[in-house]
N, CA, C and O atoms as a Maestro MAE file, in Angstrom:
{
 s_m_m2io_version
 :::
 2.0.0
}

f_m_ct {
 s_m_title
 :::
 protein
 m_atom[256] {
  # First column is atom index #
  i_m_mmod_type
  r_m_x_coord
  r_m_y_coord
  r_m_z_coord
  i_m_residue_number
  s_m_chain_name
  s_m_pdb_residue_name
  s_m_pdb_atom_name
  i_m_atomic_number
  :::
  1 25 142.540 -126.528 148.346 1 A "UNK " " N  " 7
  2 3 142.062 -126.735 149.708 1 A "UNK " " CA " 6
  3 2 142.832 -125.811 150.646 1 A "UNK " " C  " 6
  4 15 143.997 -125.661 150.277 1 A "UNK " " O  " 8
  5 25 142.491 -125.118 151.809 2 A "UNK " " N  " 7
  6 3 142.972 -124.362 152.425 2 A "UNK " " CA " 6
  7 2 143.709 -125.347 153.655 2 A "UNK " " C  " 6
  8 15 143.483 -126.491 154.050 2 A "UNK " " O  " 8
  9 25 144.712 -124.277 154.042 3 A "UNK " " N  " 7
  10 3 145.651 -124.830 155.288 3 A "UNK " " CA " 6
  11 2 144.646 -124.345 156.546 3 A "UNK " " C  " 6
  12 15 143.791 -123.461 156.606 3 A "UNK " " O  " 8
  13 25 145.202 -125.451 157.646 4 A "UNK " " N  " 7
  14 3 144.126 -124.582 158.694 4 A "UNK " " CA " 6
  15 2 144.306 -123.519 158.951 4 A "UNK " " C  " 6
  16 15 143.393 -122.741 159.229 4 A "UNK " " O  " 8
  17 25 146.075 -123.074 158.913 5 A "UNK " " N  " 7
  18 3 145.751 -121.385 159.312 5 A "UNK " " CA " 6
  19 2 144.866 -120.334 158.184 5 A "UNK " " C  " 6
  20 15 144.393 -119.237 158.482 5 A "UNK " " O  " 8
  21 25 144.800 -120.986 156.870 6 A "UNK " " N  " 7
  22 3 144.020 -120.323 156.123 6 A "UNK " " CA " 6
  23 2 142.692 -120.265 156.943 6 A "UNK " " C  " 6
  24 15 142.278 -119.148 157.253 6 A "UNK " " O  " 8
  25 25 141.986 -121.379 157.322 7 A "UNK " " N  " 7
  26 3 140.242 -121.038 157.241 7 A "UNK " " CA " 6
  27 2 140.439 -120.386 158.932 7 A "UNK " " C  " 6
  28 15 139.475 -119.771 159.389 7 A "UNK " " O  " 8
  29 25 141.823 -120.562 159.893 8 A "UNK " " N  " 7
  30 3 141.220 -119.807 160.660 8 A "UNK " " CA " 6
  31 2 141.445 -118.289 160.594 8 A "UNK " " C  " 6
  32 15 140.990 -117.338 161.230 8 A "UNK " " O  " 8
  33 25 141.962 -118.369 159.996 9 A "UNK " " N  " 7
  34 3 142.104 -116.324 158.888 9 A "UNK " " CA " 6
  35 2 140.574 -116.246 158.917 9 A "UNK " " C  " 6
  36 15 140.015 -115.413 159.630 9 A "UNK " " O  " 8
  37 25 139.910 -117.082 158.170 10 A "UNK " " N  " 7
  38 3 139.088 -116.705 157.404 10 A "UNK " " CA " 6
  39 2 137.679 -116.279 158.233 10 A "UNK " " C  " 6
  40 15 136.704 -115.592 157.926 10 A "UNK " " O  " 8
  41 25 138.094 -117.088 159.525 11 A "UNK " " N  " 7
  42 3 136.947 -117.650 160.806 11 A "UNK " " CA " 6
  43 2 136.642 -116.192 160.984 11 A "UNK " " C  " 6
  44 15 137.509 -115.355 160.734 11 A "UNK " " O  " 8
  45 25 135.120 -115.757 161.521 12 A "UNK " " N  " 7
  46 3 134.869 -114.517 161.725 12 A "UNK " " CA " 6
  47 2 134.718 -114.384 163.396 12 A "UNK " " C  " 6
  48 15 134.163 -115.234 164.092 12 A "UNK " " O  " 8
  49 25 135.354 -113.087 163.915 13 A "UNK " " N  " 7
  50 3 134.836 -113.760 164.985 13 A "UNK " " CA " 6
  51 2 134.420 -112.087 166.150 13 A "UNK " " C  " 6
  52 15 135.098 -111.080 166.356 13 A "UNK " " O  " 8
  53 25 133.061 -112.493 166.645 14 A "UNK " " N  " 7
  54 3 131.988 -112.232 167.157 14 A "UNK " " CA " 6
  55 2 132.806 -111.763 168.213 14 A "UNK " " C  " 6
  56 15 133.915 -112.268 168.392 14 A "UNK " " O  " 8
  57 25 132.229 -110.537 169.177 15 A "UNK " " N  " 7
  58 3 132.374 -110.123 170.223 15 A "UNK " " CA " 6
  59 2 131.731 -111.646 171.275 15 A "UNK " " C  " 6
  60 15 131.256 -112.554 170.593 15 A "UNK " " O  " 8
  61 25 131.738 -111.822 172.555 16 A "UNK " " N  " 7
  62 3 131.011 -112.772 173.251 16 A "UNK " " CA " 6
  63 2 129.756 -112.553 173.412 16 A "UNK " " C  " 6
  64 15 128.786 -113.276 173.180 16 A "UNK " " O  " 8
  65 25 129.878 -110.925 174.056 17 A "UNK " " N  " 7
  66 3 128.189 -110.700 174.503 17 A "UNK " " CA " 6
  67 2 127.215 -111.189 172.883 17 A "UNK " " C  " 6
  68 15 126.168 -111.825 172.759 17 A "UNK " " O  " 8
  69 25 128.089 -110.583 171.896 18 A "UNK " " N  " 7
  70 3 126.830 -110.115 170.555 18 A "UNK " " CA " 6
  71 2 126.279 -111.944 170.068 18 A "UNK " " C  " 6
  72 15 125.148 -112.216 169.664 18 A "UNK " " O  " 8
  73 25 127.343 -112.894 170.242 19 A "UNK " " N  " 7
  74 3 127.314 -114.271 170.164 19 A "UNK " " CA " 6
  75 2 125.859 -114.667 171.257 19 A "UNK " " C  " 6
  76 15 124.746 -115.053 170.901 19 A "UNK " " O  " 8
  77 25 126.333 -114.423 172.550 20 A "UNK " " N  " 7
  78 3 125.321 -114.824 173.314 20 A "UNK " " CA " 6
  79 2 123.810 -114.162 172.869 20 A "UNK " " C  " 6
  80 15 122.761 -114.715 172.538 20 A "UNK " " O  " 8
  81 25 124.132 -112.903 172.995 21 A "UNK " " N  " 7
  82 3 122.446 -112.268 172.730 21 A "UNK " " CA " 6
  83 2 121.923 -112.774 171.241 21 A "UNK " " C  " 6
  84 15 120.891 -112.270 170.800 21 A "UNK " " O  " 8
  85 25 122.598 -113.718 170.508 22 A "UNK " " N  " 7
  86 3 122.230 -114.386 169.025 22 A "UNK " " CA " 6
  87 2 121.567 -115.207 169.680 22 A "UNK " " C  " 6
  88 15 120.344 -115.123 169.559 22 A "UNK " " O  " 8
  89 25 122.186 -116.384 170.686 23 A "UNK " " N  " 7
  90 3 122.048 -117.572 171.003 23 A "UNK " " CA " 6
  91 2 121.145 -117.528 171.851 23 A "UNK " " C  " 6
  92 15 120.491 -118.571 171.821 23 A "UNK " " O  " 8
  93 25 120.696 -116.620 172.805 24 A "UNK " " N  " 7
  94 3 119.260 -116.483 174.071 24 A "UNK " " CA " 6
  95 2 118.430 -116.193 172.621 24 A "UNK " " C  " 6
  96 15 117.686 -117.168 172.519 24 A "UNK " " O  " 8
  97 25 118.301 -115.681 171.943 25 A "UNK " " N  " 7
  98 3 117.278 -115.970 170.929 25 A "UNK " " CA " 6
  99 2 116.495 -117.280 170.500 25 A "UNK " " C  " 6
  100 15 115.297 -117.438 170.733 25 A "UNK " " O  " 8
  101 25 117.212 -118.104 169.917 26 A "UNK " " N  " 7
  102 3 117.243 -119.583 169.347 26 A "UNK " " CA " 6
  103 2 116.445 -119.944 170.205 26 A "UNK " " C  " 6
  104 15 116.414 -119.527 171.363 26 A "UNK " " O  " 8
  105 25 115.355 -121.169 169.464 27 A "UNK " " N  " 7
  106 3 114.606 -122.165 169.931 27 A "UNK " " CA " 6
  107 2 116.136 -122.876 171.030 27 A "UNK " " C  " 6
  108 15 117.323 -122.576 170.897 27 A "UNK " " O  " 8
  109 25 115.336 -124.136 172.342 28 A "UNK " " N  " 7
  110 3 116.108 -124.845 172.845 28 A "UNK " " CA " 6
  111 2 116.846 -125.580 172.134 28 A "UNK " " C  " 6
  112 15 118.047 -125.779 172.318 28 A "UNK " " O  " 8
  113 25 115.910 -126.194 170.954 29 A "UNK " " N  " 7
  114 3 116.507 -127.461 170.261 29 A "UNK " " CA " 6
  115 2 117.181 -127.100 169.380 29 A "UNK " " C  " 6
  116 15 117.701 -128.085 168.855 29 A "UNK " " O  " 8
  117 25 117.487 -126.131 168.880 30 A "UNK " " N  " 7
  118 3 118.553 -125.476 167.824 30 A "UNK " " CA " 6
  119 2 119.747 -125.511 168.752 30 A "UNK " " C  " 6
  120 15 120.721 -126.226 168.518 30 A "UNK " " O  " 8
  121 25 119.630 -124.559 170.033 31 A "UNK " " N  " 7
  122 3 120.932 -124.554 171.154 31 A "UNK " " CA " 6
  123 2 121.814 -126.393 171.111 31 A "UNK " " C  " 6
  124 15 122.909 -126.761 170.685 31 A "UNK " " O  " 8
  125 25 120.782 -127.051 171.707 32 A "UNK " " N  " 7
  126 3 121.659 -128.739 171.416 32 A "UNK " " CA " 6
  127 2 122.222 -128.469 170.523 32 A "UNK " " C  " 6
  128 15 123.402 -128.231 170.779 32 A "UNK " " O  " 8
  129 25 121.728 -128.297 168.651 33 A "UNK " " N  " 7
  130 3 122.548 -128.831 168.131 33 A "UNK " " CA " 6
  131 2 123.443 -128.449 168.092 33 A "UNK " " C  " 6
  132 15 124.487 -129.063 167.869 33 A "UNK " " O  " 8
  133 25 123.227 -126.646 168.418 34 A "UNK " " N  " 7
  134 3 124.908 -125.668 167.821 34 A "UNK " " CA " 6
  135 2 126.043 -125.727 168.822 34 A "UNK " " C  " 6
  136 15 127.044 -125.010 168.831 34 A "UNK " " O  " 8
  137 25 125.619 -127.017 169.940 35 A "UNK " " N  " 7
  138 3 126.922 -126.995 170.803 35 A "UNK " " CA " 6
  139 2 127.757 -128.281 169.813 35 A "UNK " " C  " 6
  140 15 128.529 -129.158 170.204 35 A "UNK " " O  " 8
  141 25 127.583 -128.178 169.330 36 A "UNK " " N  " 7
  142 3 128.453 -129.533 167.998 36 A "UNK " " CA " 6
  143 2 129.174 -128.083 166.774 36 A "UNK " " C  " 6
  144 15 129.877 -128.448 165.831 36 A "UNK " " O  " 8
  145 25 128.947 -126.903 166.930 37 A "UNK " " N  " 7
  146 3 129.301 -125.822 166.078 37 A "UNK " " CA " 6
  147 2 130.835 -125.389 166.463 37 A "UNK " " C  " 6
  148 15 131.492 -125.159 165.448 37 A "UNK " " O  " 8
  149 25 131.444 -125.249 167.489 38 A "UNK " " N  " 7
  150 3 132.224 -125.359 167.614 38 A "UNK " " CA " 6
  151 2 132.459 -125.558 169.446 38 A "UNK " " C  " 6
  152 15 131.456 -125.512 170.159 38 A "UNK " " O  " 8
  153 25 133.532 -125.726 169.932 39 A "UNK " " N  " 7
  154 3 134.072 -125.740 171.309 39 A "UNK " " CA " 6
  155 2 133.548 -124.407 172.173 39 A "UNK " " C  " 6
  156 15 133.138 -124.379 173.334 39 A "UNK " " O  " 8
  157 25 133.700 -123.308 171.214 40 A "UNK " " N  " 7
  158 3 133.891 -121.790 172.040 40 A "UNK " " CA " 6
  159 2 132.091 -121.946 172.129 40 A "UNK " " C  " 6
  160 15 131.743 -121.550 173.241 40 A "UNK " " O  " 8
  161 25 130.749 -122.451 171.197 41 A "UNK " " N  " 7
  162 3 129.933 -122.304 171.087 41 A "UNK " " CA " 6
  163 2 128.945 -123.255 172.470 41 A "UNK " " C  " 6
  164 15 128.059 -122.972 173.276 41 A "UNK " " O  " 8
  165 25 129.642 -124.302 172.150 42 A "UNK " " N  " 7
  166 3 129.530 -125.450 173.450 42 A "UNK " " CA " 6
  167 2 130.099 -124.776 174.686 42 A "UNK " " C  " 6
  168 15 129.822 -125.263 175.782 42 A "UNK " " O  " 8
  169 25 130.731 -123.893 174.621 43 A "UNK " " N  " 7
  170 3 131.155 -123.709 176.411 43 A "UNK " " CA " 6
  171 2 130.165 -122.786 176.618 43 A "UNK " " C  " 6
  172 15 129.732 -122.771 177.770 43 A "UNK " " O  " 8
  173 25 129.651 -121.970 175.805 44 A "UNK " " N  " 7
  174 3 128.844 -120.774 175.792 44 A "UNK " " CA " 6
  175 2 127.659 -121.038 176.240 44 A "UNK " " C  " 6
  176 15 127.221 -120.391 177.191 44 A "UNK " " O  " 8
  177 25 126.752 -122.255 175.512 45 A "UNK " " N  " 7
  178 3 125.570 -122.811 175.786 45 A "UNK " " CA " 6
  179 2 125.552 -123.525 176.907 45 A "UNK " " C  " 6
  180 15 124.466 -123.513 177.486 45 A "UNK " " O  " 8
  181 25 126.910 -124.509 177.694 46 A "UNK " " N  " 7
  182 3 127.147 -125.449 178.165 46 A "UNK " " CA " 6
  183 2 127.611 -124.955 179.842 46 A "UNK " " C  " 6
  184 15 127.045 -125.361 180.857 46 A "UNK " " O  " 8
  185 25 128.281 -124.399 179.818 47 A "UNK " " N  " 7
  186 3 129.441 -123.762 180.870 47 A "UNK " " CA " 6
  187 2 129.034 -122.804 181.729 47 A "UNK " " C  " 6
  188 15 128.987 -122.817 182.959 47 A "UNK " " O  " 8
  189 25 128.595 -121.536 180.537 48 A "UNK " " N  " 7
  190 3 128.017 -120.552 181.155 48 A "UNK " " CA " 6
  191 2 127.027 -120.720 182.137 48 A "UNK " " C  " 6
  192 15 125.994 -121.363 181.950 48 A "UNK " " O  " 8
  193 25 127.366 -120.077 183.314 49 A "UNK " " N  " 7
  194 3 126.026 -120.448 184.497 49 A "UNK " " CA " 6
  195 2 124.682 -119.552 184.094 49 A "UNK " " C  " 6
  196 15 123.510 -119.922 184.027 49 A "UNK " " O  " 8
  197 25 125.367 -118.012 183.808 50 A "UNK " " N  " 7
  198 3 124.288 -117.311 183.259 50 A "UNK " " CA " 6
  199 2 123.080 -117.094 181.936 50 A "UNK " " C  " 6
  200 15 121.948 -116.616 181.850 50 A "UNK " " O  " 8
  201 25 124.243 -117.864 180.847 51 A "UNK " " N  " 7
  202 3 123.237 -118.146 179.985 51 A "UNK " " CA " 6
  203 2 121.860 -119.026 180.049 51 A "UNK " " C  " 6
  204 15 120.816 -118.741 179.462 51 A "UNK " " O  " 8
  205 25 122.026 -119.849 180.660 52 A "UNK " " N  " 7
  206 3 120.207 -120.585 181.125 52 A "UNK " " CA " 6
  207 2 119.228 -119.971 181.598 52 A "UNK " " C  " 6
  208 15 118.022 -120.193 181.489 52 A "UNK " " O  " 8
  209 25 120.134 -118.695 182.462 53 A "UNK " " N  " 7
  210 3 118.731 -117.916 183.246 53 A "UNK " " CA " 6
  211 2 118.376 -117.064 182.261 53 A "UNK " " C  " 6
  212 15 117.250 -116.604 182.069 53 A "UNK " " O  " 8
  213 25 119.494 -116.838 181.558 54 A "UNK " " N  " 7
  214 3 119.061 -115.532 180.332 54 A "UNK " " CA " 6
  215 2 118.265 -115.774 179.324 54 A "UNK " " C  " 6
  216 15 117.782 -114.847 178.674 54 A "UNK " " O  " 8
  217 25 118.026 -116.997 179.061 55 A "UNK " " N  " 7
  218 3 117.715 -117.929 178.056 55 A "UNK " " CA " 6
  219 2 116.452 -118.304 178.276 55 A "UNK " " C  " 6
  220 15 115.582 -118.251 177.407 55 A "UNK " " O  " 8
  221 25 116.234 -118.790 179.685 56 A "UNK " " N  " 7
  222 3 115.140 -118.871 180.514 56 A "UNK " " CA " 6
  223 2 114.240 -117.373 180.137 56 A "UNK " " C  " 6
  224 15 113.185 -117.507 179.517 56 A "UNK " " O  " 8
  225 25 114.622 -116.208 180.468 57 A "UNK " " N  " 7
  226 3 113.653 -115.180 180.763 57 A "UNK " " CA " 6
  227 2 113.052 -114.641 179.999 57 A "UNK " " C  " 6
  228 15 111.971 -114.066 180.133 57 A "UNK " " O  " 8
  229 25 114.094 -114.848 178.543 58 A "UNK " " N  " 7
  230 3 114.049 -114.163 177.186 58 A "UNK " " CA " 6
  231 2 112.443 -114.626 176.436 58 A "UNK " " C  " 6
  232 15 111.575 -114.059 175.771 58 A "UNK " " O  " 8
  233 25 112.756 -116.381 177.167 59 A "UNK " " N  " 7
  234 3 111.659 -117.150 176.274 59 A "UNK " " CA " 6
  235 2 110.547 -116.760 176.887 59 A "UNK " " C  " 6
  236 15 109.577 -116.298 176.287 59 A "UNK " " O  " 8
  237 25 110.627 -116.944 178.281 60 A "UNK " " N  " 7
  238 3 109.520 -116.315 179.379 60 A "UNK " " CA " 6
  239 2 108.826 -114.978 178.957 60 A "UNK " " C  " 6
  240 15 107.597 -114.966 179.027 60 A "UNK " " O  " 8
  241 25 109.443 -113.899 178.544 61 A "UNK " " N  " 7
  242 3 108.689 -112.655 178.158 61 A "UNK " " CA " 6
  243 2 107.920 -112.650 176.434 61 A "UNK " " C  " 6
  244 15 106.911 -112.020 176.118 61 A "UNK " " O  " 8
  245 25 108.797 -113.591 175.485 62 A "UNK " " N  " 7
  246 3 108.043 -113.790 174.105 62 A "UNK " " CA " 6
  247 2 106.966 -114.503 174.663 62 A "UNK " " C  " 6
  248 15 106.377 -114.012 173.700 62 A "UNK " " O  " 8
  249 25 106.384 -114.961 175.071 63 A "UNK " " N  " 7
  250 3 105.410 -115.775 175.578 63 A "UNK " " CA " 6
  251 2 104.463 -115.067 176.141 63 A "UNK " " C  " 6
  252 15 103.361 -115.535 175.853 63 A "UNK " " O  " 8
  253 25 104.409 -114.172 176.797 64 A "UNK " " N  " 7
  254 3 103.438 -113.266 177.317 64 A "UNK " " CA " 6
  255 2 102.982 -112.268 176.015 64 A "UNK " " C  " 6
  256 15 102.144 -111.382 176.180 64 A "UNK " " O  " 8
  :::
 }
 m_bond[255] {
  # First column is bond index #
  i_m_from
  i_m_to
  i_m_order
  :::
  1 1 2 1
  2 2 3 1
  3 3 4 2
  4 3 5 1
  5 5 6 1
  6 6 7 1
  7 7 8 2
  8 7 9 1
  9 9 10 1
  10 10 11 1
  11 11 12 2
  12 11 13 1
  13 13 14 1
  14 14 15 1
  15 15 16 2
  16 15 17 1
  17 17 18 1
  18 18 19 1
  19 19 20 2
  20 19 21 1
  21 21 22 1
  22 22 23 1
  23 23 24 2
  24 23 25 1
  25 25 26 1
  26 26 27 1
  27 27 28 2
  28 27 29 1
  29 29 30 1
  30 30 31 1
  31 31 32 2
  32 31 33 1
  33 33 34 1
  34 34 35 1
  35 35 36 2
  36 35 37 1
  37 37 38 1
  38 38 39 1
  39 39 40 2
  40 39 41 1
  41 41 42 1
  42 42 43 1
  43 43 44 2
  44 43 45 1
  45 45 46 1
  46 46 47 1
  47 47 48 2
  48 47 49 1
  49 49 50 1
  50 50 51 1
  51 51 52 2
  52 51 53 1
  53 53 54 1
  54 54 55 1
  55 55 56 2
  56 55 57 1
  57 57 58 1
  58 58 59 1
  59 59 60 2
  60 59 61 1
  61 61 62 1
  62 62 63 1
  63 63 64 2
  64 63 65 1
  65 65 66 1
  66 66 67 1
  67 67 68 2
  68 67 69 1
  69 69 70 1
  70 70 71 1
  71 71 72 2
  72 71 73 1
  73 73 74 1
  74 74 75 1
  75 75 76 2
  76 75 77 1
  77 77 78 1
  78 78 79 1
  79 79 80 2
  80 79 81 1
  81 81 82 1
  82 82 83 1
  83 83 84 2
  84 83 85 1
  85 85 86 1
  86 86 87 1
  87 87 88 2
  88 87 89 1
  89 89 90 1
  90 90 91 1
  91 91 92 2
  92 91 93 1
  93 93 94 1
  94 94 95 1
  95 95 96 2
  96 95 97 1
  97 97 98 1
  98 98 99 1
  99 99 100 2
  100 99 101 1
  101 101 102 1
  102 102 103 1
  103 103 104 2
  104 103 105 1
  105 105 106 1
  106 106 107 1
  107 107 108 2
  108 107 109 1
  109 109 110 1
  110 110 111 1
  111 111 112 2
  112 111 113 1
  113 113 114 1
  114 114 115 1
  115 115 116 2
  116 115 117 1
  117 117 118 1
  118 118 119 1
  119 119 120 2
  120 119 121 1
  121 121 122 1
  122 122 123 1
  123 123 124 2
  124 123 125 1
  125 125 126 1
  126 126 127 1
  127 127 128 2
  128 127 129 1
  129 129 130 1
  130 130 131 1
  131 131 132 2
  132 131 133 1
  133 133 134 1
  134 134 135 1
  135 135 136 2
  136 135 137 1
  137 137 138 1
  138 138 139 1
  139 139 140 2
  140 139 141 1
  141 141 142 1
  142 142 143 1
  143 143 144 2
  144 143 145 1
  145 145 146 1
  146 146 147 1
  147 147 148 2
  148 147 149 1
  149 149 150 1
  150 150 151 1
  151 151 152 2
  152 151 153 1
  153 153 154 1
  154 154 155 1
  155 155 156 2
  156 155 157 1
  157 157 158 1
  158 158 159 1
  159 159 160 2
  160 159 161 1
  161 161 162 1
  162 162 163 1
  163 163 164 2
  164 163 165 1
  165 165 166 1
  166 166 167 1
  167 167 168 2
  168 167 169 1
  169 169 170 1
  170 170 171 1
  171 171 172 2
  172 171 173 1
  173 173 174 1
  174 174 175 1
  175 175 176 2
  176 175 177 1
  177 177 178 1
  178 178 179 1
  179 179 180 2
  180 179 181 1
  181 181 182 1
  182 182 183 1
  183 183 184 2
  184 183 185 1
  185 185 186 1
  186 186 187 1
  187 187 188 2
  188 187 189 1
  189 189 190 1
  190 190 191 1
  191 191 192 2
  192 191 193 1
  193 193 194 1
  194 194 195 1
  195 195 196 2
  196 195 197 1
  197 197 198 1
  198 198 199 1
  199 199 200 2
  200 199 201 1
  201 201 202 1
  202 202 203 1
  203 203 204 2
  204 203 205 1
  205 205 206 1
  206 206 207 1
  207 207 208 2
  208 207 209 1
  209 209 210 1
  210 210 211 1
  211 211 212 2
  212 211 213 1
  213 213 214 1
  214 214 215 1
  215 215 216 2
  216 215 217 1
  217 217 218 1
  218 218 219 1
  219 219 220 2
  220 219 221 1
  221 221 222 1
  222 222 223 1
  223 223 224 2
  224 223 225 1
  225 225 226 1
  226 226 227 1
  227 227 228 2
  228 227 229 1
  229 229 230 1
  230 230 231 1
  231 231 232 2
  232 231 233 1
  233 233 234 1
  234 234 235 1
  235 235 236 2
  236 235 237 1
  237 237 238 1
  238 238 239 1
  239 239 240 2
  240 239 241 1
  241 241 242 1
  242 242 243 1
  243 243 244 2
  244 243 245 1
  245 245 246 1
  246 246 247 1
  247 247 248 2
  248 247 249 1
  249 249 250 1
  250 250 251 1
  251 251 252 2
  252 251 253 1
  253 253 254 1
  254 254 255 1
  255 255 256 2
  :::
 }
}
């Protein structure tokens, strides 16, 4: 079994923007669940003022 500093070695970790432009992708109801994915993922979906509008527009233009 690994120590935690092992798996957080192991943790990969994403620029912010390249995270977000993953996450304005995603259906809404996928977003709920992946704020349970981690803390940094929940502030991202949660916190951010700008991600809703971005999120908002993205879906707005697949739609047309």
């Amino acid at each position: 079994m690994l120590t935690k500093e092992e798996q957080l070695d192991n943790d990969v970790h994403l620029p912010e923007h390249v995270v977000l432009n993953i996450l304005c992708r995603l259906p809404f109801k996928s977003l709920i669940r992946f704020t349970c994915v981690s803390k940094r993922w929940r502030s991202l979906i949660i916190s951010d003022p700008q991600f809703g509008n971005s999120h908002f527009r993205l879906a707005a233009s697949q739609l047309r």
